[in-house]
N, C-alpha and C positions, 0 to 999 in steps of 0.2 A: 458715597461722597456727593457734595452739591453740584450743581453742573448749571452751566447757563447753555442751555441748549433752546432755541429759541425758534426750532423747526416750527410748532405751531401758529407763532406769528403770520398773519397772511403775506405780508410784504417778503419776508422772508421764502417763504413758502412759496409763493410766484414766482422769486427768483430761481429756489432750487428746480422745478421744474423747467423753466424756461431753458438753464441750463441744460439740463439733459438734454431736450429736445437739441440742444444745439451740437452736445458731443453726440448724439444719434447719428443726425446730418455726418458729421467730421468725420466717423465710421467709414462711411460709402467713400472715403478718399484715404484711407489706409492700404498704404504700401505705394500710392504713387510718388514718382519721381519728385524734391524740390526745385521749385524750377527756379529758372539761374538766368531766363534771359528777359527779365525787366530792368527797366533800364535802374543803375547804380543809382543815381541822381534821384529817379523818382522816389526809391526806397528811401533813402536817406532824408527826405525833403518831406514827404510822408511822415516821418518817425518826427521828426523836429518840429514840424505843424500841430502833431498830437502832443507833443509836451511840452508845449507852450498853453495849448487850449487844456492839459489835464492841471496845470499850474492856475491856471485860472480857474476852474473848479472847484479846485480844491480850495481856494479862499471865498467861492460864492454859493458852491451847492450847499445844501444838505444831507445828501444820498450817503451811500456807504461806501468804502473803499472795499470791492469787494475780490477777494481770493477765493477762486475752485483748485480745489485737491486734485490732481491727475487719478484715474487708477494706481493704486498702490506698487512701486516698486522698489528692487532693492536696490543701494548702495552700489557700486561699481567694488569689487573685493578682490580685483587681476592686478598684480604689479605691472607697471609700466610696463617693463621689460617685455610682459605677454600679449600688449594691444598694438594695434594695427593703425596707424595714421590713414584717414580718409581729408579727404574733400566735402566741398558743400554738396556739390554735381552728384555725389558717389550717397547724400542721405533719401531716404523715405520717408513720407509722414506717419504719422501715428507706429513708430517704429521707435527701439531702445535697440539701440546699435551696438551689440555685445560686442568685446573683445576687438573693439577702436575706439579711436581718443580723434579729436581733431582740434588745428591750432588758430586763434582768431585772435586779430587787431582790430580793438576801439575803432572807429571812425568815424562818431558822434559826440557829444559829451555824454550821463547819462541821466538815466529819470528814475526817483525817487519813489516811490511810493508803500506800498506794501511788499514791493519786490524790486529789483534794481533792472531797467532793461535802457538795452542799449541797441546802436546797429554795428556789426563788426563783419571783417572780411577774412577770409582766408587764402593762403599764398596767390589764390588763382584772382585774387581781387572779385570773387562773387562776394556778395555781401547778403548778412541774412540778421533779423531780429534776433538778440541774445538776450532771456532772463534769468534772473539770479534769486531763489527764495531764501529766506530765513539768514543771508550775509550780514546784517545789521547795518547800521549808519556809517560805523567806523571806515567798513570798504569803500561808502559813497566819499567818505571825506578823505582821506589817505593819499589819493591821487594812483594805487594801485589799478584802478579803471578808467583813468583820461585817456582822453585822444592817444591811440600811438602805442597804449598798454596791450601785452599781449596774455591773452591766459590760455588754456588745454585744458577743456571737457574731457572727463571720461566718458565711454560709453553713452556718448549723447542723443537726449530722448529730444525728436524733432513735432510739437505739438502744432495741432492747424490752431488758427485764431479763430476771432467772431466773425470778425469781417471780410474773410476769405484766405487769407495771407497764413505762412506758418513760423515759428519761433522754436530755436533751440532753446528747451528748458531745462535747469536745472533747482534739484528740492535737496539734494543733497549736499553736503560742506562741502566733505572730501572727496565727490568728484568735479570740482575746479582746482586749477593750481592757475597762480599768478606767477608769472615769469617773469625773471629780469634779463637781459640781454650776453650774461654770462654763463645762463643754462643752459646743457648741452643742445636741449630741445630748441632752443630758438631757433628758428630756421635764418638761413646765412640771408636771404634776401631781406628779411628785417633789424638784423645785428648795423649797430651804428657804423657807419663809414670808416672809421679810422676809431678800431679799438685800441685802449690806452694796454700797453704793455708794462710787465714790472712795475706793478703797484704793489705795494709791501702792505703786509699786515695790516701795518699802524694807522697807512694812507685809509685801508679800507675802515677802520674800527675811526678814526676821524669822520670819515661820512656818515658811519653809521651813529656818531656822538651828536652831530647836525640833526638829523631825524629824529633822534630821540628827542631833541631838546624841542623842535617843529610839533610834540607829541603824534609822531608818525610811525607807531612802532613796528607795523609789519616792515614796512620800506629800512627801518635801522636796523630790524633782525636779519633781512635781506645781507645787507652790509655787512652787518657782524659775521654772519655763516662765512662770507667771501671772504673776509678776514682770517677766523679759524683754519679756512681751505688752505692758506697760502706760506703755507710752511712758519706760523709764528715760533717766538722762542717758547722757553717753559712760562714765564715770566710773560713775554706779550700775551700768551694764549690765559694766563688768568686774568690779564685788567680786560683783554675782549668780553669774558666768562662774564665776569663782576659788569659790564656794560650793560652786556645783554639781558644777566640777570636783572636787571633793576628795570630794562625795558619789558620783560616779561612781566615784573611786578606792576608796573603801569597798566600795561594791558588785561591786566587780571588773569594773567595765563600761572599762577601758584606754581606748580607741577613744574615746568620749565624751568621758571626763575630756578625754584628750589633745586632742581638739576645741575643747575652751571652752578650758582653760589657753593654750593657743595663741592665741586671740583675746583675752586679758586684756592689755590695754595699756595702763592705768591706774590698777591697783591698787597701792595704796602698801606691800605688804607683800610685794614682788617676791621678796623670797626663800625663803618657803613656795611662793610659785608655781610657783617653778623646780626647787624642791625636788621637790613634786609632780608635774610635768611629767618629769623625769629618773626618779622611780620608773613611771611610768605605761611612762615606753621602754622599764627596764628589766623591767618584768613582761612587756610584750611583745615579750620576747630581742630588741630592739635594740639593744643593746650601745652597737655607738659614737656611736650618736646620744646615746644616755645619756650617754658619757662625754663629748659635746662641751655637753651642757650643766651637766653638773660642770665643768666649765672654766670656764665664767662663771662661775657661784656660785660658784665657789673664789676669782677675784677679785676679787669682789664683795662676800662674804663670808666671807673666810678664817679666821673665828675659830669657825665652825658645826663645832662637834666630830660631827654626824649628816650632814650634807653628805660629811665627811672622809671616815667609815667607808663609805658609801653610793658614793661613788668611788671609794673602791679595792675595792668589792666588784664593781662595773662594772669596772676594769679587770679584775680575776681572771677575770670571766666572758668579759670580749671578748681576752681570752689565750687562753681552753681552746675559744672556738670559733676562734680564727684560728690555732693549733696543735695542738691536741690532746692537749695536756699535761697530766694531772691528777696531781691527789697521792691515788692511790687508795688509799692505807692511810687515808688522812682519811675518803677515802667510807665505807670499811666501817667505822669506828667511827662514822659518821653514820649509815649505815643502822642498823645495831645500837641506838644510843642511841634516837632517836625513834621513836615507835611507829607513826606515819603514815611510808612510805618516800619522801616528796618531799624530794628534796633541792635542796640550792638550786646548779644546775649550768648551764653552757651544754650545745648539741647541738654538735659537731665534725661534721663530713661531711667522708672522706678523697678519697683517688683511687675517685670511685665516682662513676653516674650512671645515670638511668633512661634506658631505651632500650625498645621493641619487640624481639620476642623472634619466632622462628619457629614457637611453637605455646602458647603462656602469656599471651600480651597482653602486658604490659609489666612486663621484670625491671628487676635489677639488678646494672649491668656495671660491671667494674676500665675508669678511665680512664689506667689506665698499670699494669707491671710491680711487685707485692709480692709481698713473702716468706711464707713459712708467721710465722703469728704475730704480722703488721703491723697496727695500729689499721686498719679498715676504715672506722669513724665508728659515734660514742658520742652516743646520742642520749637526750635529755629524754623521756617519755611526754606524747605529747600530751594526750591525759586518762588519770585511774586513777583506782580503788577501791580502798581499803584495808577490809578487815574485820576488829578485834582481836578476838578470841574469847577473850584474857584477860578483857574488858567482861565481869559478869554485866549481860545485860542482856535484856526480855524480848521485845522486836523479835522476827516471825516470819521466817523469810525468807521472799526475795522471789521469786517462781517468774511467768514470763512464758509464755503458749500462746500461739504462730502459728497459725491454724487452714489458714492459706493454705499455708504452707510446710513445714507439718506437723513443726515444731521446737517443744522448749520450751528455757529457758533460766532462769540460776537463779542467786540470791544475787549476787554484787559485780557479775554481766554484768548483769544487771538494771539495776543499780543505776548503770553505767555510759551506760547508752545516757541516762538523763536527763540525766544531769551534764554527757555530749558537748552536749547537746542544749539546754541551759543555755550553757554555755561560748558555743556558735556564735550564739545568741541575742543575748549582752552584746559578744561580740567579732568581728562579722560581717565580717572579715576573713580570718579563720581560715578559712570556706567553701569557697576556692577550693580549698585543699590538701585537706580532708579530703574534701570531696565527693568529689576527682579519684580518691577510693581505689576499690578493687574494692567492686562491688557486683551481681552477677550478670546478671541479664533485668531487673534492676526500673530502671526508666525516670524520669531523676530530671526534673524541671519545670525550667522556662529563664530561670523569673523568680527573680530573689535581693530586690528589695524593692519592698513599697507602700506610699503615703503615708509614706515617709520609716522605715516599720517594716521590719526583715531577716525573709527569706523561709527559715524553718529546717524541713525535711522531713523530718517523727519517722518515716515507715518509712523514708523510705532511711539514716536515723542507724542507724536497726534495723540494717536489711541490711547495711549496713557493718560496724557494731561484730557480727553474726553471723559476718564472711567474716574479720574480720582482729583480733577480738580475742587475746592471748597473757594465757595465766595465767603467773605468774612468783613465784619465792621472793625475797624481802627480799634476802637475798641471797647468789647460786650456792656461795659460797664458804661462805659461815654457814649453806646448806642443806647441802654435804658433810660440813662438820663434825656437821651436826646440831644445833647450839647452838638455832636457832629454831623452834621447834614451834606456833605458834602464829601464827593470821591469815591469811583465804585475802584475793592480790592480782592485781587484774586491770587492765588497760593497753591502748591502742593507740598506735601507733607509727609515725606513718605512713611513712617512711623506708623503716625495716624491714618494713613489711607488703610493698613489692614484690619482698621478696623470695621464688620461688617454691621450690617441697619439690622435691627428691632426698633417697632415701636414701643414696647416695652423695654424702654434701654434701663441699664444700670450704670451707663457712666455719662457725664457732659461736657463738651467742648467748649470751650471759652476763648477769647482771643484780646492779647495786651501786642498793638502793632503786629510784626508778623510772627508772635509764637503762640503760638497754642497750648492752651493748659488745661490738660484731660485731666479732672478727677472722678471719682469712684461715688453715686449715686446712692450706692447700698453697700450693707458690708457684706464681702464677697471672699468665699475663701479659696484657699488655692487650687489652682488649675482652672479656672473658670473663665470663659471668654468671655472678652469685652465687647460692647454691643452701645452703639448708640443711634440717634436716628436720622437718616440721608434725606427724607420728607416726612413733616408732621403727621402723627399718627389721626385718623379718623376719628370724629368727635358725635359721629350721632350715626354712620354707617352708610351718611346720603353725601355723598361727595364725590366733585366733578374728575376730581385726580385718581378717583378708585378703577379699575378694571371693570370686566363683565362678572367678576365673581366677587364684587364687595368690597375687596381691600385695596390698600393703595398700588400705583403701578410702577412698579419697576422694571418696565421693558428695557429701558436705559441699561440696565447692569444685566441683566437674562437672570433676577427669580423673583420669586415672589414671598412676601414675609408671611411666617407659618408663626407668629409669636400668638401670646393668649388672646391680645385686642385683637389682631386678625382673623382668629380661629373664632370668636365671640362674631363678632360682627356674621362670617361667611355662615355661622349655623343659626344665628338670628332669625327667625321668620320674618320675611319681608311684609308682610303685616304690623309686628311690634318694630321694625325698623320705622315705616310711615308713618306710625300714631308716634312714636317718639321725636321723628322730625317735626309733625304737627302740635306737639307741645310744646316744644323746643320755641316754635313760632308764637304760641300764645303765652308762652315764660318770658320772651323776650320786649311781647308788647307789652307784660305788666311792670318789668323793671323799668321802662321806658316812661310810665305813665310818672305825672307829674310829682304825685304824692305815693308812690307805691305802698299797695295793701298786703302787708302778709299773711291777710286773709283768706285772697286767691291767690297768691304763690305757691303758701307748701301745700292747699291739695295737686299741684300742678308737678311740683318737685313730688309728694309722694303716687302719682301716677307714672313720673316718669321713670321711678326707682321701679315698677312691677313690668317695665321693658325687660329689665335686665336679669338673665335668669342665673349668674354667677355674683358671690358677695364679691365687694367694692374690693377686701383683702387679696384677691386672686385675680381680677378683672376690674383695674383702672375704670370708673366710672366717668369720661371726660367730657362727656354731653353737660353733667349737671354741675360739677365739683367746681365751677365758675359761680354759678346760679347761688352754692350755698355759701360761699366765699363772697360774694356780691350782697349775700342775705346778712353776715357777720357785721360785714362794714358799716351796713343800712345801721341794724337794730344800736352797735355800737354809738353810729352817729347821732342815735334821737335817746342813749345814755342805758341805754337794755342792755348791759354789760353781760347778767345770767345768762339771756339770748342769744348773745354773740357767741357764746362761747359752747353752750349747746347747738348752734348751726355751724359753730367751725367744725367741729368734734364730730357731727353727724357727719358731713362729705367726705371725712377721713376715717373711716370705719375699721374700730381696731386700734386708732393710734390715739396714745394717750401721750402726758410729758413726760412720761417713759419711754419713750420708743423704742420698743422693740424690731420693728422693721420699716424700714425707712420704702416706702413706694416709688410711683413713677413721678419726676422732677417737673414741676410746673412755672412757668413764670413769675405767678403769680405768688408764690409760697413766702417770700421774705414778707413782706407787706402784712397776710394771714396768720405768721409767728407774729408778728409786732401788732395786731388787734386784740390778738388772744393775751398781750404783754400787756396792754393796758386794759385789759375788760379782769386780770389777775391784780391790777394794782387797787380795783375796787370792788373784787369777790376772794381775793386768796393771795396778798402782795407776798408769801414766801415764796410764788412759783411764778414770778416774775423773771428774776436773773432766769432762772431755765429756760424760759419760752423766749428771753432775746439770746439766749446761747444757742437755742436751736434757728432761730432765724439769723442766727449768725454761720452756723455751719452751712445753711443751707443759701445764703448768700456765697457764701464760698465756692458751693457747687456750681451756682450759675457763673457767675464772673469771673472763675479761677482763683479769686484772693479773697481774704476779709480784711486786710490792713484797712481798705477805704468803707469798711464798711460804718463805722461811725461818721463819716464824713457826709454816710448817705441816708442811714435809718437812725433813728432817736427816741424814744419814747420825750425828747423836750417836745416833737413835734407838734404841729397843731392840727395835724393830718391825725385820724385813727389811727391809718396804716404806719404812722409812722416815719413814713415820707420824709424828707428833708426839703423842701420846695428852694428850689435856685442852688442846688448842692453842685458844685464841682471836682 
């Protein structure tokens, strides 16, 4: 997979050391006492000073917002019932305080930034720095954290700062809980003055209607539970059900909603219910269970013009995942129009299947016989980031330091590993798959919930979203035009994450907004793992990303690729490696020269063919097969059609417009079918249609589709290649 891993960067690079050096120091004060006798005032006044000047910053720096990773730990996985309430006085630093919980009051407002931190006190009125990772926006806005709010750490990790001071930190969901004053936990000295007695159901499910409308839905769900608790009738207890549910649907908690709306069996306004219910399947791609309760409502309610549109948009979707049919001209004018690229799509899965593999763990194999060019399966992104960089806006980016795995990571990756991490939180269903993805040595925990809360593990979200993130353009085909310059996008894919790197791949990725459309490179028959490539393969054997043994490096993932380019390159003599770079450099000043002579080209192209001691058929030739591609276009351009077409046909040694076997996918290849299209309109115009049918298949490979492909190559053109110039 792609990664923006941007450890080499020096700026970066400075940072992650520097940090260590500072958890080094922090070390030498592990296990002392926190200390509890500075003065309240100063702390607090301190805290407030800082987030006023980190406000101001953050609209005039440039720097980065930056987040370090603790050492790795797990999850709190003890039921309440088995931890121990402490104190401030009673923690340690650089300590994870197994088997206690402690309980703290707001008594600042709080500060935003990559993590939510505040100052809060506990019964004894000592007060200490609280931060909150991966919470999202929603907790800052909800008013669950103002002045006065009380919440209970699990097993709280008390980390030192920079600047000498230390901070209760929390990286996990579910060990925080937000309290409301009705919990048995609340301790009696913070419960309001004069609690309200004999509040009915209805009273509470009326507060909770308030917050929902406020769009404040943890604080309505709060209400609604209090409601449920308070002996409703059958009857109250489903309009509370139907409340909640529709706030769960707000909040994109699916799972839940679909929970309570399901238990509603006495609500008199059955057809928002059902309504709700059919969206909640449909956000969690189950289609036909959607569509079968659009079947109800529809006969129940036939005159609901939103029901109508809302089922046949469930059937569209449970079409394109039980076929694989889409109208991708749609999609690209969908990704283009909206600035976020989530489109509203099913995932298809073809003849494909996860399997064990002989030296990879587990790929991804053909469960029967395709063609070069066959849907493989087009998949939805599990999660993504989108960045528009059109935004003026004054956000730093986000920069994240492992100190443990000695990575950093930066901007949308960042930005992603919360949102997974949110996601699995509200829909803890989702777990099972994404967990199952690659995650290296790190060792994930065995429990998925306590007290009824999902067990979601922010480093292994880390490790995951580090091993199988893919950065991707809005989309492939609006990146070769170029039309899109703007907004970096990042994605995981779990489908597609098993698939492992060759640089001799047989299949290609393509991206329309965020799905991905893997087709099949070569025809490939059954059982055979898919393969495509994590970094471009080596083009002449002299390259900065290769290792000490030749070929490219994949410390990142722990192997290294053993494919035919790799195996060619490593047994290469580094003598014909040099003299091949050194022609490489005198090929490249002749195409460069004003009037280029194919005089001194092809002894230069047939010097560099005697580098290569395997034919072009078995060992991708990618130093030169540009060079004769580049020679096609030339002689074409000055009307040497015969010549074009004997220097296409030489760099593809073997392939006639019969092909028999289709090789390694280049970018370049659509353009080189449509020179060889027009250099047949004036040596052999029968074998015309062929050679734009094969630069049509192979347009397909690259971009995912060919529907736009007329849109974009043409033999009207006035380009050789065929080009469409200003093509949209």
């Amino acid at each position: 997979m792609d990664t923006h891993d941007v450890s080499a960067v020096d700026a970066s690079t400075t940072l992650l050391k520097d940090q260590k050096k500072a958890l080094q120091a922090a070390r030498s004060r592990e296990g002392q006492r926190c200390q509890t006798t500075a003065y309240r005032e100063d702390i607090i006044h301190r805290f407030l000073f800082g987030r006023m000047t980190s406000f101001s910053e953050a609209f005039e720096s440039e720097h980065f917002q930056i987040t370090v990773m603790p050492q790795a730990y797990a999850p709190c996985v003890t039921a309440l019932t088995g931890l121990k309430k402490v104190m401030i006085r009673n923690l340690t630093l650089k300590t994870h305080h197994r088997g206690s919980y402690i309980l703290l009051r707001a008594v600042t407002p709080l500060q935003l930034d990559t993590s939510i931190k505040l100052i809060a006190e506990d019964e004894e009125e000592n007060v200490i720095s609280l931060t909150l990772y991966n919470q999202g926006p929603q907790v800052a806005m909800d008013g669950r954290l103002n002045e006065g709010r009380v919440v209970l750490v699990k097993e709280p990790y008390v980390q030192v700062q920079i600047y000498g001071g230390h901070e209760i930190r929390v990286d996990h969901l579910s060990d925080v809980r937000f309290l409301v004053s009705r919990d048995p936990e609340m301790p009696l000295v913070w419960r309001p003055r004069i609690m309200e007695l004999n509040v009915s159901a209805d009273d509470w499910k009326t507060r909770g209607d308030s917050y929902l409308a406020k769009k404040r839905y943890h604080r309505a769900n709060a209400y609604y539970a209090l409601a449920l608790g308070s002996n409703p009738t059958a009857v109250e207890a489903s309009r509370i059900r139907a409340s909640r549910g529709r706030s769960y649907l707000k909040a994109r908690q699916f799972e839940a909603a679909l929970r309570d709306l399901e238990l509603v069996t006495a609500e008199p306004d059955t057809e928002k219910v059902l309504l709700r219910k059919a969206l909640a399947l449909y956000h969690l791609q189950r289609f036909e269970e959607a569509c079968e309760v659009h079947k109800v409502l529809g006969k129940g309610y036939p005159g609901n013009k939103t029901a109508r549109y809302q089922f046949n948009r469930a059937i569209a979707r449970l079409a394109e995942q039980r076929s694989g049919r889409y109208n991708f001209k749609t999609m690209q004018l969908e990704a283009k129009k909206h600035k976020d690229p989530a489109l509203d799509h099913a995932t298809y899965i073809g003849s494909v299947a996860v399997k064990p593999t002989e030296s990879c763990g587990r790929g991804l194999f053909t469960t029967s016989a395709v063609k070069a060019g066959d849907l493989l399966f087009c998949e939805k992104a599990f999660m993504h980031v989108f960045h528009d960089e059109r935004k003026t806006s004054a956000k730093r980016p986000s920069l994240l330091l492992n100190t443990e795995t000695n990575t950093t990571m930066l901007g949308t990756q960042v930005e992603l590993i919360s949102s997974t991490i949110q996601k699995l939180y509200d829909n803890p269903s989702l777990m099972s798959v994404f967990n199952d993805l690659y995650h290296g040595s790190y060792e994930p925990i065995a429990v998925s919930e306590v007290d009824g809360v999902p067990i979601v593990d922010t480093f292994l979200v880390e490790r995951i979203v580090s091993l199988n993130y893919l950065e991707y353009p809005r989309s492939s085909r609006d990146n070769h035009l170029r039309t899109i310059t703007h907004g970096a996008t990042g994605g995981i894919w779990c489908l597609a994450s098993y698939i492992n790197h060759s640089c001799y791949s047989n299949s290609h990725r393509a991206f329309i907004g965020d799905m991905i459309i893997v087709r099949a490179t070569q025809d490939l028959p059954a059982n055979t793992e898919i393969r495509f490539t994590y970094v471009q393969p080596l083009t002449d054997g002299n390259d900065p990303k290769e290792n000490e043994n030749g070929r490219p490096d994949f410390e990142h993932w722990g192997f290294n690729c053993s494919c035919v380019i790799c195996l060619d390159a490593l047994h290469t003599p580094k003598s014909d490696l040099a003299l091949r770079e050194t022609l490489l450099e005198q090929l490249n000043h002749e195409f460069k020269a004003q009037h280029p002579d194919t005089g001194k080209i092809l002894p230069i192209l047939t010097a560099l063919e005697k580098t290569y001691s395997q034919p072009a058929t078995n060992v991708p030739r990618l130093a030169i097969w540009t060079a004769y591609r580049d020679l096609s276009v030339m002689c074409m351009s000055r009307g040497l059609a015969h010549q074009a077409i004997g220097h296409a046909l030489t760099c593809t040694e073997g392939m006639s417009l019969s092909v028999k076997q289709w090789g390694l996918l280049q970018g370049g290849l659509v353009g080189y079918w449509m020179v060889l299209a027009k250099a047949y309109r004036v040596v052999a115009p029968e074998l015309v249609r062929l050679a734009v049918e094969y630069a049509r298949i192979t347009y397909r490979m690259l971009f995912g589709e060919d529907e736009t492909f007329g849109d974009t190559y043409s033999l009207r053109s006035s380009r050789v290649d065929g080009f469409l110039v200003g093509a949209r």
